[in-house]
PDB file of N, CA, C and O in Angstrom:
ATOM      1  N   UNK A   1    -112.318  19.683  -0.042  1.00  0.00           N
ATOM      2  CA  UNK A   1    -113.294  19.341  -1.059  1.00  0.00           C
ATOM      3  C   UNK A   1    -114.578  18.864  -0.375  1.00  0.00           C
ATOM      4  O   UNK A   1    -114.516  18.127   0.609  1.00  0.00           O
ATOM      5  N   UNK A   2    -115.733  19.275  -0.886  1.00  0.00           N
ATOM      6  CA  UNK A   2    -117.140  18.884  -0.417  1.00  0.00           C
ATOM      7  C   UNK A   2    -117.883  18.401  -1.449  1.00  0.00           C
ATOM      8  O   UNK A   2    -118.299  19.219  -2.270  1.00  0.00           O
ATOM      9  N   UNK A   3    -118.153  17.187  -1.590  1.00  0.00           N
ATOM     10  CA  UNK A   3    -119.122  16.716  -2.660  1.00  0.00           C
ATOM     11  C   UNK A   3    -120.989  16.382  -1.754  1.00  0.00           C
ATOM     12  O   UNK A   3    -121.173  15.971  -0.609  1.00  0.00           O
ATOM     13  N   UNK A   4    -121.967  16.724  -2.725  1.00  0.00           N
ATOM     14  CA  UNK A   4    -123.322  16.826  -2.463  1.00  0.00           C
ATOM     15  C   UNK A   4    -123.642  15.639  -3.200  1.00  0.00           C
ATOM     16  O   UNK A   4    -122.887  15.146  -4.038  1.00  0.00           O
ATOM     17  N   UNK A   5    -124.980  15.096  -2.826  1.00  0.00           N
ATOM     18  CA  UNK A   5    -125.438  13.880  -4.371  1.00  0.00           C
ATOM     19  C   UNK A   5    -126.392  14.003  -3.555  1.00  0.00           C
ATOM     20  O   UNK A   5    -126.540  13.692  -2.373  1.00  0.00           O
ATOM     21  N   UNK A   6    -127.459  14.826  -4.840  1.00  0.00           N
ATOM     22  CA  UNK A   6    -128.967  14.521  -4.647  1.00  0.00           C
ATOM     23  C   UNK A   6    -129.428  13.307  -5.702  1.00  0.00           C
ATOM     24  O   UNK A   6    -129.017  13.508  -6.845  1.00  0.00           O
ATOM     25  N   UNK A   7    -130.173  12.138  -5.532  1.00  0.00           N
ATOM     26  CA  UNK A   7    -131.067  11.210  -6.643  1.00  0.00           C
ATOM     27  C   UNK A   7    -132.254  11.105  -6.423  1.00  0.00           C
ATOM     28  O   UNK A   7    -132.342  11.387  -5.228  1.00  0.00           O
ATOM     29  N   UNK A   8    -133.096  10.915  -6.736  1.00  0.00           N
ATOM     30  CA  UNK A   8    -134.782   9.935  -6.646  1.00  0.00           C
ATOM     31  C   UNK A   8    -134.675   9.806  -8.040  1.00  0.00           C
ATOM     32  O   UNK A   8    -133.656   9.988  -8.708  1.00  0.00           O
ATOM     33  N   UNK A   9    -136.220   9.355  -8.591  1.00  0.00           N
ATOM     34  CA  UNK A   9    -136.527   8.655  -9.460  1.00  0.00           C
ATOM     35  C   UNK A   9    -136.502   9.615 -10.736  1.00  0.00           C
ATOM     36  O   UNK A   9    -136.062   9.263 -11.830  1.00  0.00           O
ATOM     37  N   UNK A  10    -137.104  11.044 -10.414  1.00  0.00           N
ATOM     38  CA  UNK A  10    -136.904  12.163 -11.458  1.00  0.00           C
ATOM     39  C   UNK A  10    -135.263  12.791 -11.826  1.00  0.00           C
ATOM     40  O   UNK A  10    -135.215  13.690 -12.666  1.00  0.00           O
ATOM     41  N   UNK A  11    -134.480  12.504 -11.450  1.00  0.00           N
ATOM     42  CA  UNK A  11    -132.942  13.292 -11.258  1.00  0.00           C
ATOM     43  C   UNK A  11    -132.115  12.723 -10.232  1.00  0.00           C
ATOM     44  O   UNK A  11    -132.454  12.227  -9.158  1.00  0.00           O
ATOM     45  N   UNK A  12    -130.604  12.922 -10.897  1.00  0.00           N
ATOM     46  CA  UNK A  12    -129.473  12.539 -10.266  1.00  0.00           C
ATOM     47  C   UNK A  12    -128.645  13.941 -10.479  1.00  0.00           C
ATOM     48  O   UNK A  12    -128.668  14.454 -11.598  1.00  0.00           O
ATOM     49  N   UNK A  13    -127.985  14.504  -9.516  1.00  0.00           N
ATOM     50  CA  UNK A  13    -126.834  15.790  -9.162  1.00  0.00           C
ATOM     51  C   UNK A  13    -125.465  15.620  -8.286  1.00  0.00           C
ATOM     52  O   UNK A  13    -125.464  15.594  -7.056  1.00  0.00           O
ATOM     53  N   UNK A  14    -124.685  15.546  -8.835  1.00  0.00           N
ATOM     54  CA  UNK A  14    -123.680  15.726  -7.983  1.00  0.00           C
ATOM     55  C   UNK A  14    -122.954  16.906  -8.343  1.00  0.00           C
ATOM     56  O   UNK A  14    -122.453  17.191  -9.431  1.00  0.00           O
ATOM     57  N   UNK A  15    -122.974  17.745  -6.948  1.00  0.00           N
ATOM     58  CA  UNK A  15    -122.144  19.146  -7.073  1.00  0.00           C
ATOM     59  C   UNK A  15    -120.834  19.054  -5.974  1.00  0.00           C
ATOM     60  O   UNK A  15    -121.006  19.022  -4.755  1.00  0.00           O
ATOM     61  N   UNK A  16    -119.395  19.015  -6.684  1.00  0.00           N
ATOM     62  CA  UNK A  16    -118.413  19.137  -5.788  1.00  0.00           C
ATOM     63  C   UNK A  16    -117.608  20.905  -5.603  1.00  0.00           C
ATOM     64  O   UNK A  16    -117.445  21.817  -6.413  1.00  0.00           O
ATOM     65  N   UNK A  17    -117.314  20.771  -4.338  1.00  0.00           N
ATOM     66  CA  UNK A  17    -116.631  22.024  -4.500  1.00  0.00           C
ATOM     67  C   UNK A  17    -115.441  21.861  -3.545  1.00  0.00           C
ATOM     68  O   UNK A  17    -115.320  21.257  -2.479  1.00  0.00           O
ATOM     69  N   UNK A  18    -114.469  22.723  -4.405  1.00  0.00           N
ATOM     70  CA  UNK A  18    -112.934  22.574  -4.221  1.00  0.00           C
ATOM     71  C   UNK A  18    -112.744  24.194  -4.036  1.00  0.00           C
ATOM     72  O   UNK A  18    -113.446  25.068  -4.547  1.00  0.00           O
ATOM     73  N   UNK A  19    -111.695  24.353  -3.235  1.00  0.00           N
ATOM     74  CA  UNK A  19    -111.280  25.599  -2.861  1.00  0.00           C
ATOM     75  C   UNK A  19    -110.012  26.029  -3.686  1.00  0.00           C
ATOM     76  O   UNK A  19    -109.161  25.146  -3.785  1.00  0.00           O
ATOM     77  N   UNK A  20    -109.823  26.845  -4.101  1.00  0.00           N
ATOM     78  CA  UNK A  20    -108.495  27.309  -4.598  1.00  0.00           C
ATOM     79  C   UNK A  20    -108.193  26.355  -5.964  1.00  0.00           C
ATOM     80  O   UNK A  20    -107.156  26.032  -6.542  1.00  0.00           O
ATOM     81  N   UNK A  21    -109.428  26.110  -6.154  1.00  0.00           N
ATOM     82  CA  UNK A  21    -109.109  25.422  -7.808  1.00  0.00           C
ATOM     83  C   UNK A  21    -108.818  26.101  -9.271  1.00  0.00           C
ATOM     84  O   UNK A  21    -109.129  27.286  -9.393  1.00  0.00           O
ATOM     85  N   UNK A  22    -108.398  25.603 -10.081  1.00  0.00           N
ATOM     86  CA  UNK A  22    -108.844  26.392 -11.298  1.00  0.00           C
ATOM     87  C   UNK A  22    -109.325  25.688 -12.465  1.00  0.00           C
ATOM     88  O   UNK A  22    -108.703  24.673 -12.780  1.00  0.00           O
ATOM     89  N   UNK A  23    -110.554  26.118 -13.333  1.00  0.00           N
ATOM     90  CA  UNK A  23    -111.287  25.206 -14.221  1.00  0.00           C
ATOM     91  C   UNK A  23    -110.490  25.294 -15.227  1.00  0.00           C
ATOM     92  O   UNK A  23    -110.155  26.391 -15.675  1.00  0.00           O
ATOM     93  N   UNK A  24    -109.965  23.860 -15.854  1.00  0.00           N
ATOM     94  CA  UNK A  24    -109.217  23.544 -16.804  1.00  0.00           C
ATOM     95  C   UNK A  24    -109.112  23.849 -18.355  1.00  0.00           C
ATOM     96  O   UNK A  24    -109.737  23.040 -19.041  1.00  0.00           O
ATOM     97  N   UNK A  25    -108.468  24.819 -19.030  1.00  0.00           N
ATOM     98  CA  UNK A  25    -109.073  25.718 -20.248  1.00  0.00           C
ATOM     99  C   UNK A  25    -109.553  25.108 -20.726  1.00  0.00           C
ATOM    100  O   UNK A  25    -110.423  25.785 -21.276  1.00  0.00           O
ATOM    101  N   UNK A  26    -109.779  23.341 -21.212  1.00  0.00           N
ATOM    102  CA  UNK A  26    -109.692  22.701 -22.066  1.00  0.00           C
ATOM    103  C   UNK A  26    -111.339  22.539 -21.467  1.00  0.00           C
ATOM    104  O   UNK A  26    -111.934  22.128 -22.463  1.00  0.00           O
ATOM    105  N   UNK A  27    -112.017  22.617 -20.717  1.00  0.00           N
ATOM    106  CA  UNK A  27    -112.839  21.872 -20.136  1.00  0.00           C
ATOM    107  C   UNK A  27    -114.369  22.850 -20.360  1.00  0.00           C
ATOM    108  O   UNK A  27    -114.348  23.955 -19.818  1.00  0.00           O
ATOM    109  N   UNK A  28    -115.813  22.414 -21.226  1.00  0.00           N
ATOM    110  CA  UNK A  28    -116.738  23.186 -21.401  1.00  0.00           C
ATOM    111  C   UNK A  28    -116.041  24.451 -22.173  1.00  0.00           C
ATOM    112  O   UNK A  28    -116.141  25.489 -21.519  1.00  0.00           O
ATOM    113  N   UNK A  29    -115.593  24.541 -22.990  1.00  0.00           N
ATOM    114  CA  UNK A  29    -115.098  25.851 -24.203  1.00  0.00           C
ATOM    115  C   UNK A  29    -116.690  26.855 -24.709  1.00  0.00           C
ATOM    116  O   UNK A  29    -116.796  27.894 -25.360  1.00  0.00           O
ATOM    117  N   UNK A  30    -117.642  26.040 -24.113  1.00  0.00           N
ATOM    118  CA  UNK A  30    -119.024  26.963 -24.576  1.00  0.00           C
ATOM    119  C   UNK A  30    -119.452  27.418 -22.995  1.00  0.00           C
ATOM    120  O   UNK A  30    -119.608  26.679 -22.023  1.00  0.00           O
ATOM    121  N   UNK A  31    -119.584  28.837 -23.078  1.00  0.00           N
ATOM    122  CA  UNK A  31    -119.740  29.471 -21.877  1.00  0.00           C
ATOM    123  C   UNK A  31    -121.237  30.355 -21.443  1.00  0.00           C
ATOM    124  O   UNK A  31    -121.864  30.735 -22.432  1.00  0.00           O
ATOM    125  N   UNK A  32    -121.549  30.535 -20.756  1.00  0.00           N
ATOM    126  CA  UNK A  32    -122.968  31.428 -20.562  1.00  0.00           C
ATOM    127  C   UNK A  32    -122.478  32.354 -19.035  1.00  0.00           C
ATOM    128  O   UNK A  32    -121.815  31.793 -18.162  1.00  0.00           O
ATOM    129  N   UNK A  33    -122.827  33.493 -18.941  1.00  0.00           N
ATOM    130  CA  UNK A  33    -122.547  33.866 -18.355  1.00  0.00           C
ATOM    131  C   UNK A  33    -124.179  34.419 -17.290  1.00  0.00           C
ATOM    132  O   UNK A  33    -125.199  35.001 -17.660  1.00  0.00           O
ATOM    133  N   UNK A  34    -123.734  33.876 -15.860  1.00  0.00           N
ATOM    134  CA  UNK A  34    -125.290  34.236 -15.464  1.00  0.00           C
ATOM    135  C   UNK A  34    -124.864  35.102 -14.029  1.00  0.00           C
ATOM    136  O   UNK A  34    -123.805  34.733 -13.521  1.00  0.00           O
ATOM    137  N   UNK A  35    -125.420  35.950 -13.503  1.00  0.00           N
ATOM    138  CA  UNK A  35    -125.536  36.127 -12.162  1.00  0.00           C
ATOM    139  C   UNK A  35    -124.016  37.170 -11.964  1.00  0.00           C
ATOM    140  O   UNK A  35    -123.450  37.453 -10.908  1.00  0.00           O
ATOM    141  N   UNK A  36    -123.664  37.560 -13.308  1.00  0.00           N
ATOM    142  CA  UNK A  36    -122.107  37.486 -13.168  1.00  0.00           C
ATOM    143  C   UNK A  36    -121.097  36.639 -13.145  1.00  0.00           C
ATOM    144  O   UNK A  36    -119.991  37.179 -13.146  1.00  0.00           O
ATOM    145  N   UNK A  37    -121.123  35.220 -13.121  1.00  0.00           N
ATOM    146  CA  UNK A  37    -120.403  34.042 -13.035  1.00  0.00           C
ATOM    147  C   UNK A  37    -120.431  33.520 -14.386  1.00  0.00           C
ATOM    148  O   UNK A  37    -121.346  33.244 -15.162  1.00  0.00           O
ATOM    149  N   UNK A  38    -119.286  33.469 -14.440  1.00  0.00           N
ATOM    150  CA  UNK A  38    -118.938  32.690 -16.418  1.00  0.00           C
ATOM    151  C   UNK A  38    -119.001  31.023 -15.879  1.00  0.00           C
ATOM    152  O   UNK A  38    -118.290  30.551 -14.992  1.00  0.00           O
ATOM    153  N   UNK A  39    -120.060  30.284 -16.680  1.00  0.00           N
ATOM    154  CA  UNK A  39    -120.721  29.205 -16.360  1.00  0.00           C
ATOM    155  C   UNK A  39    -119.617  28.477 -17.721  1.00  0.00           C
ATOM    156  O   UNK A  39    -119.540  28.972 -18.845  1.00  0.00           O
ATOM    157  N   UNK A  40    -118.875  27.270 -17.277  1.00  0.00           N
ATOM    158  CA  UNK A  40    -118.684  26.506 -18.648  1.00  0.00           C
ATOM    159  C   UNK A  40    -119.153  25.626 -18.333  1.00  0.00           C
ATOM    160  O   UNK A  40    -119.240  25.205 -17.180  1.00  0.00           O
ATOM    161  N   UNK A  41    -119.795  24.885 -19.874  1.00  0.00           N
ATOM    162  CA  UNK A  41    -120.662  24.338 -19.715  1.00  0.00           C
ATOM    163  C   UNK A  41    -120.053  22.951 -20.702  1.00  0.00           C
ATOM    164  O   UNK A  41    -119.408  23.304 -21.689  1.00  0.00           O
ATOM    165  N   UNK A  42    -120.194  21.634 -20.524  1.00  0.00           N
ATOM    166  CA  UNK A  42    -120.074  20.095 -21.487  1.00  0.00           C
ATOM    167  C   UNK A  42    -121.171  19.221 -21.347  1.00  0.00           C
ATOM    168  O   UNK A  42    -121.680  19.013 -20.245  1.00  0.00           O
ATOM    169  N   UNK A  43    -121.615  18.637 -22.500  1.00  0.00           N
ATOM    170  CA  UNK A  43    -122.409  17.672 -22.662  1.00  0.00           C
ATOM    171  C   UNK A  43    -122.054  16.655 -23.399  1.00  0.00           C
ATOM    172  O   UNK A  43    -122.350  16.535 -24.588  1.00  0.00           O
ATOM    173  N   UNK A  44    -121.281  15.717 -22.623  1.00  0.00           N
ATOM    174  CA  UNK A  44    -120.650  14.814 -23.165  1.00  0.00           C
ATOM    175  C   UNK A  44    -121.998  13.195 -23.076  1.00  0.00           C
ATOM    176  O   UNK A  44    -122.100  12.471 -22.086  1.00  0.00           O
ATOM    177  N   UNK A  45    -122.927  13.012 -24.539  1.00  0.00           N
ATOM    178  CA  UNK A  45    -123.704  12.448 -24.446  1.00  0.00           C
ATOM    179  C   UNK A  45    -124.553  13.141 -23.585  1.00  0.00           C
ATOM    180  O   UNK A  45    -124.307  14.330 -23.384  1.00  0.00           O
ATOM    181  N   UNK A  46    -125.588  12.571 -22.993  1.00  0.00           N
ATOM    182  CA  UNK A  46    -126.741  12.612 -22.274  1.00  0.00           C
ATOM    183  C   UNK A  46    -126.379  13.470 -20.844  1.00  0.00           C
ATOM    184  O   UNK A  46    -127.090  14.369 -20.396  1.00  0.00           O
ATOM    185  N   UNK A  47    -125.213  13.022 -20.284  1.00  0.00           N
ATOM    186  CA  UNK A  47    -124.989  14.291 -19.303  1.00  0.00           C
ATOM    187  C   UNK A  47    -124.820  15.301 -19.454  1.00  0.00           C
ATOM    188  O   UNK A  47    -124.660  15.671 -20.617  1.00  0.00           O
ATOM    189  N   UNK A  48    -124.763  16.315 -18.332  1.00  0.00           N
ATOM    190  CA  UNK A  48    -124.076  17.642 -18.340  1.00  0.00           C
ATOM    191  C   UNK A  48    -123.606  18.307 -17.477  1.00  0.00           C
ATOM    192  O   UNK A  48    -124.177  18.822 -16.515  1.00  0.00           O
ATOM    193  N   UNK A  49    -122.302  18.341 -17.837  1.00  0.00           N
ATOM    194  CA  UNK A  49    -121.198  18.883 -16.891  1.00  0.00           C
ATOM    195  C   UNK A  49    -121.402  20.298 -16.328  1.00  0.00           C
ATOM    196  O   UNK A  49    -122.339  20.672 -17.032  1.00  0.00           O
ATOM    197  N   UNK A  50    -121.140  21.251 -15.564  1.00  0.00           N
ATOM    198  CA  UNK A  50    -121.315  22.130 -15.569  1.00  0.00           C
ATOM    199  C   UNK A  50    -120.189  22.446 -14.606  1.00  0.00           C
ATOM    200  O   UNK A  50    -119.873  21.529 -13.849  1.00  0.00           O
ATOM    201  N   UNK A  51    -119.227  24.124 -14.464  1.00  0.00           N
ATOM    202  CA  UNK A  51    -118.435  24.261 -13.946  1.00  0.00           C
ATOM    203  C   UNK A  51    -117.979  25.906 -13.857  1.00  0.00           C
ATOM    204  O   UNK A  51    -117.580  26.521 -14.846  1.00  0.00           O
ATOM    205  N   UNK A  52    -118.100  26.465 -12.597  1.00  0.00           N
ATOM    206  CA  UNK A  52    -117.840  28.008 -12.457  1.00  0.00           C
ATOM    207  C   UNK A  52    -117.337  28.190 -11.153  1.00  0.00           C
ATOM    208  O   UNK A  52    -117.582  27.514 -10.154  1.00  0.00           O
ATOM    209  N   UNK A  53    -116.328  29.551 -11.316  1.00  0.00           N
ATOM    210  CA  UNK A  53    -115.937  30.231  -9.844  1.00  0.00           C
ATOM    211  C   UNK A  53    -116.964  30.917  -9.266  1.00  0.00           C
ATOM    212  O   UNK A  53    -117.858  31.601  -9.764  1.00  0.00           O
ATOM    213  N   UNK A  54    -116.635  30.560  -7.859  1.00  0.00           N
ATOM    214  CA  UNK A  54    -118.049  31.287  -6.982  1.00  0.00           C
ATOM    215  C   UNK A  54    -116.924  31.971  -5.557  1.00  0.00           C
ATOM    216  O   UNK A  54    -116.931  31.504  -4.418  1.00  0.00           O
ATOM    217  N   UNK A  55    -116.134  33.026  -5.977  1.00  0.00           N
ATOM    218  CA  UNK A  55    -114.873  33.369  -4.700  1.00  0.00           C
ATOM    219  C   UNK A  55    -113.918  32.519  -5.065  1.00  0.00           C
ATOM    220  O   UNK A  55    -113.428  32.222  -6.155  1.00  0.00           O
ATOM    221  N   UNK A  56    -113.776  32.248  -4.195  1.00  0.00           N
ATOM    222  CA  UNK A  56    -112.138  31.405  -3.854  1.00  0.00           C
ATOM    223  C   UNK A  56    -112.916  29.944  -4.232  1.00  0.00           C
ATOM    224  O   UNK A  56    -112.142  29.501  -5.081  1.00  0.00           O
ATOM    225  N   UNK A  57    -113.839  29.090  -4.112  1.00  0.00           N
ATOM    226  CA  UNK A  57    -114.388  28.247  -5.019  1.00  0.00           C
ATOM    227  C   UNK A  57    -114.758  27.718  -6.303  1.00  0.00           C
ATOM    228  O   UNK A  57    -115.440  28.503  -6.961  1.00  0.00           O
ATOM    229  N   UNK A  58    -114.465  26.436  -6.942  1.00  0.00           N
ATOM    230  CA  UNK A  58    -115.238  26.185  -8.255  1.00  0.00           C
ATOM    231  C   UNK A  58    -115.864  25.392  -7.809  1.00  0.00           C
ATOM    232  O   UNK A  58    -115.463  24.644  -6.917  1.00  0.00           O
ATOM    233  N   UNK A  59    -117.133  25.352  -8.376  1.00  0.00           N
ATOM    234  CA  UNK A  59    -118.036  24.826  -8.050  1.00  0.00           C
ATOM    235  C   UNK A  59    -118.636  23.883  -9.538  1.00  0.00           C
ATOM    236  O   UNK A  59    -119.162  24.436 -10.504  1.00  0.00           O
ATOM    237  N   UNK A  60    -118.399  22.344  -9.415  1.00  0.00           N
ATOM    238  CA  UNK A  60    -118.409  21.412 -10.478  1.00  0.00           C
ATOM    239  C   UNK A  60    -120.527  20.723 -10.362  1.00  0.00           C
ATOM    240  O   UNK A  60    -121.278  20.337  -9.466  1.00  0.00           O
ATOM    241  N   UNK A  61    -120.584  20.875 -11.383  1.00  0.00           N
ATOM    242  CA  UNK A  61    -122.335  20.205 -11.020  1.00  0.00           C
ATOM    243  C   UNK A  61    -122.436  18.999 -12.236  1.00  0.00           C
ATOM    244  O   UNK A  61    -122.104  19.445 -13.334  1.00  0.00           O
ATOM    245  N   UNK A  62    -122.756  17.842 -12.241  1.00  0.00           N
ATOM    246  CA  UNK A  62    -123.076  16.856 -12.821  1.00  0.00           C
ATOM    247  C   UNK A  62    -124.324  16.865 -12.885  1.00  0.00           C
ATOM    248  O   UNK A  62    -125.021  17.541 -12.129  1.00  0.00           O
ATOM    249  N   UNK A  63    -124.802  16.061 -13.860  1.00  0.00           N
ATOM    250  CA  UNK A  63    -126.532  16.262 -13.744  1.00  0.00           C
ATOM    251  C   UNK A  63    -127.122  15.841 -15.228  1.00  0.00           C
ATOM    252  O   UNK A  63    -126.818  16.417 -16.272  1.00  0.00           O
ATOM    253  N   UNK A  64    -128.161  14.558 -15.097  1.00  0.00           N
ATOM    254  CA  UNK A  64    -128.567  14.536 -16.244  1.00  0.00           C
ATOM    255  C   UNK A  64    -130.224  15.312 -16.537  1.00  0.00           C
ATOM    256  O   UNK A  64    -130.963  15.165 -17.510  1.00  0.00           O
ATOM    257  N   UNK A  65    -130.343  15.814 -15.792  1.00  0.00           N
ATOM    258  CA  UNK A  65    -131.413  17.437 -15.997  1.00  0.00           C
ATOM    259  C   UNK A  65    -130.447  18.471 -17.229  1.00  0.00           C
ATOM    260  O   UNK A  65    -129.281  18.648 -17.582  1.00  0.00           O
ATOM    261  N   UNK A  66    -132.028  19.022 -17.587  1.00  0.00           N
ATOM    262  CA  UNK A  66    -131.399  20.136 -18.894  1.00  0.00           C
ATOM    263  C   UNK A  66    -130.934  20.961 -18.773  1.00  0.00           C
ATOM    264  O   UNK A  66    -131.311  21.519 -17.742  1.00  0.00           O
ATOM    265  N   UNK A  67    -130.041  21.601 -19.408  1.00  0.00           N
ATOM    266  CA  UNK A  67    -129.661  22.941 -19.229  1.00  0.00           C
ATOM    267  C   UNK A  67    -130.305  23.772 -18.451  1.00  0.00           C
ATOM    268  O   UNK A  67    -129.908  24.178 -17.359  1.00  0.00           O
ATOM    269  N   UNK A  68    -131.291  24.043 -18.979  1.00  0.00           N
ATOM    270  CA  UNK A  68    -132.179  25.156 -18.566  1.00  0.00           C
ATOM    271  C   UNK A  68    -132.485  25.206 -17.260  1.00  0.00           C
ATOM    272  O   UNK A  68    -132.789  26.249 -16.682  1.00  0.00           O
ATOM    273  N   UNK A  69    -132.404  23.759 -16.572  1.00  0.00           N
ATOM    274  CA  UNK A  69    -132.966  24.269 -15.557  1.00  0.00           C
ATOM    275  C   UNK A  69    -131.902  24.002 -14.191  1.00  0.00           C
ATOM    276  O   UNK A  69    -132.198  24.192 -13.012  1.00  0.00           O
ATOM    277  N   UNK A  70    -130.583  23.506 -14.735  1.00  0.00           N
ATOM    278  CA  UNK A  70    -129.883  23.906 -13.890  1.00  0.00           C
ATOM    279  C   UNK A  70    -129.065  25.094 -13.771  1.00  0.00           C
ATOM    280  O   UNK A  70    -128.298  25.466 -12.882  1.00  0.00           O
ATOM    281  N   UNK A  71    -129.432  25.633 -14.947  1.00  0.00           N
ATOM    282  CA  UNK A  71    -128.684  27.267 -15.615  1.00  0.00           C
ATOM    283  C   UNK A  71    -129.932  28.155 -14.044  1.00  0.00           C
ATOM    284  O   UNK A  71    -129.717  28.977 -13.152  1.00  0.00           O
ATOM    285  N   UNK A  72    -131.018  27.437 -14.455  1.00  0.00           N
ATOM    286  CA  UNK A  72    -132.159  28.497 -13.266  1.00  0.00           C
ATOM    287  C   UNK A  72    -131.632  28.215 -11.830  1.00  0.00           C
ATOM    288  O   UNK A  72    -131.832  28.997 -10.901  1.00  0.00           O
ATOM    289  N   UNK A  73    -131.046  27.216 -11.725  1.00  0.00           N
ATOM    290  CA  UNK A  73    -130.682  26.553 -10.483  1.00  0.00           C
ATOM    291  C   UNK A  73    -129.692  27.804  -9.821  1.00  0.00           C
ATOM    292  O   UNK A  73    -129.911  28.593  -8.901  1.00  0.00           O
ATOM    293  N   UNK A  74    -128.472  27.607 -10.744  1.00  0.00           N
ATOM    294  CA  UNK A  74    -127.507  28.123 -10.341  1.00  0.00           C
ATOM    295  C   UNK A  74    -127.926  29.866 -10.352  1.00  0.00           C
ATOM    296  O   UNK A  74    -127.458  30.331  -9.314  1.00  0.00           O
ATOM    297  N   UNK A  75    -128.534  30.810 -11.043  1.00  0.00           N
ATOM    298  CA  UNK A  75    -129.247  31.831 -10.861  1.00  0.00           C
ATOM    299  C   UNK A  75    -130.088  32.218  -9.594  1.00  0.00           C
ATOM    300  O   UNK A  75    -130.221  33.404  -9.290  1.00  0.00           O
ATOM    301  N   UNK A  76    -130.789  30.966  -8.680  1.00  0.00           N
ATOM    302  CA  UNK A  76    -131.637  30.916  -7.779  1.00  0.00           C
ATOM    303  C   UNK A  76    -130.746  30.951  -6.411  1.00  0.00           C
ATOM    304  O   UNK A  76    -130.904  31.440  -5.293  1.00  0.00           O
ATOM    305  N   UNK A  77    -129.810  30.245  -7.010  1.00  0.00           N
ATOM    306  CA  UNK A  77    -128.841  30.114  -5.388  1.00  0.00           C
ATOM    307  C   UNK A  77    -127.346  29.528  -6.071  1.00  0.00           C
ATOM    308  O   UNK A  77    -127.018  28.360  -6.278  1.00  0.00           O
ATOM    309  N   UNK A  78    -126.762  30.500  -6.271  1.00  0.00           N
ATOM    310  CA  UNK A  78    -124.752  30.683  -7.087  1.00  0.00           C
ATOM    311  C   UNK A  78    -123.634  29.476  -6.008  1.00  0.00           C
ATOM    312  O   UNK A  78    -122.742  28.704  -6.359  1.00  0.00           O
ATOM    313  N   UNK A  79    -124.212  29.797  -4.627  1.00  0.00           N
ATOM    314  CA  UNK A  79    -123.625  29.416  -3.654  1.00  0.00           C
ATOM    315  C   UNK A  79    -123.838  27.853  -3.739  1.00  0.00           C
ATOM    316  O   UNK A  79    -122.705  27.386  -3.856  1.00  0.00           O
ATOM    317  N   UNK A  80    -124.880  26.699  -3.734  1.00  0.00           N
ATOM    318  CA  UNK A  80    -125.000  26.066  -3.818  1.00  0.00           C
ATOM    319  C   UNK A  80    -125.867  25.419  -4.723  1.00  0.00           C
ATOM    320  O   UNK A  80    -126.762  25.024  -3.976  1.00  0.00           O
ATOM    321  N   UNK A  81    -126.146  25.081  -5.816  1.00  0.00           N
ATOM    322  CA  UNK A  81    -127.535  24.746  -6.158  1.00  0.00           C
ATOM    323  C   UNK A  81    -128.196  23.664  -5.783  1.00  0.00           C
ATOM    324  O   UNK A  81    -129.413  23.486  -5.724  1.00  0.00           O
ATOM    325  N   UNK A  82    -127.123  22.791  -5.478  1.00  0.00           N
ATOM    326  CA  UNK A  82    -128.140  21.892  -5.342  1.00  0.00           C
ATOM    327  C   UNK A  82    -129.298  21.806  -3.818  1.00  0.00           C
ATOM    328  O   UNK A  82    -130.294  21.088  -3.728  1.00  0.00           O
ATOM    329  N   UNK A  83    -128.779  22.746  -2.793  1.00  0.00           N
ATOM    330  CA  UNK A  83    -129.512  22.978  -1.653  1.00  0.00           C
ATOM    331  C   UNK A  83    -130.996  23.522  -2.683  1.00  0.00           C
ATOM    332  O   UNK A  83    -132.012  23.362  -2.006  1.00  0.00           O
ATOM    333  N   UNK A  84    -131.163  23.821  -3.415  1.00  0.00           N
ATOM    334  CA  UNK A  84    -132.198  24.401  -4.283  1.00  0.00           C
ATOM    335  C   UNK A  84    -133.487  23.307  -4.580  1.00  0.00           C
ATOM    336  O   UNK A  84    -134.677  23.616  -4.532  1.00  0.00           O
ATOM    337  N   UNK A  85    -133.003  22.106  -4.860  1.00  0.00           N
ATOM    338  CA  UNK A  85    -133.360  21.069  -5.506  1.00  0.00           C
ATOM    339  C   UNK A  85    -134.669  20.570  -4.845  1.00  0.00           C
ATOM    340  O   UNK A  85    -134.547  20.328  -3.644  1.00  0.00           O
ATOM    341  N   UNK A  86    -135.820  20.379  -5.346  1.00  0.00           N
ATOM    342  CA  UNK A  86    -136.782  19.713  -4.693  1.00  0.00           C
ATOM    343  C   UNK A  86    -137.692  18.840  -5.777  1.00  0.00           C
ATOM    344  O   UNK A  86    -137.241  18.672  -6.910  1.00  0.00           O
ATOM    345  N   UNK A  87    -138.683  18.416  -5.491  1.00  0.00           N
ATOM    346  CA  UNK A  87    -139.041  16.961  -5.741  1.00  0.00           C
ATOM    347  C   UNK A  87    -139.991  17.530  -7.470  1.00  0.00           C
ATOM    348  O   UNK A  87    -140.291  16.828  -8.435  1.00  0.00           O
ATOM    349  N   UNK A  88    -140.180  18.780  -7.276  1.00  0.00           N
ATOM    350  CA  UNK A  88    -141.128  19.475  -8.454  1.00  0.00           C
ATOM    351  C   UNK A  88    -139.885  19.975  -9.571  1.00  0.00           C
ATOM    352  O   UNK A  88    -140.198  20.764 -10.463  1.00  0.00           O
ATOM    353  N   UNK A  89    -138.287  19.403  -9.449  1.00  0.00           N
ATOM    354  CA  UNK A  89    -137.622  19.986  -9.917  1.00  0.00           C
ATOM    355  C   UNK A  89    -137.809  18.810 -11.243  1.00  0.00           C
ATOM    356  O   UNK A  89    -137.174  18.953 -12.288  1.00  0.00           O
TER     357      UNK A  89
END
């Protein structure tokens, strides 16, 4: 398992990734599909969960940023997003 945590003053992210996992049926039931990768997605209150296979990886993203623009995130770079992340985000 590898967990990331980007913060400053605009945004907080934490993206973990586990090998040989599987995302729990019960978990984000509303889905988007981007890049080819079926994205499930929860917004439990003000956060948002986010959670997809990337290979033999799932890749979990926390984040109280909007949809939208971690949906662009994960479109920009599948492999990691949060290596993506910069200060104009």
């Amino acid at each position: 398992m590898a967990t990331k945590l980007v913060t400053n003053r605009h945004y907080t992210v934490i993206e973990t990734r586990l090998e040989n996992e599987r995302i729990p049926a019960r978990f984000g039931e509303r889905t988007r599909t981007i890049n080819g990768l079926k994205v499930h997605i929860q917004k439990p209150g003000k956060q948002l969960n986010l959670a997809y296979r990337n290979g033999t990886s799932v890749i979990w993203l926390i984040s109280d940023r909007p949809e939208k623009v971690l949906l662009r995130l994960i479109t920009a770079s599948p492999d990691s997003p949060i290596s993506k992340l910069s200060d104009d985000f």
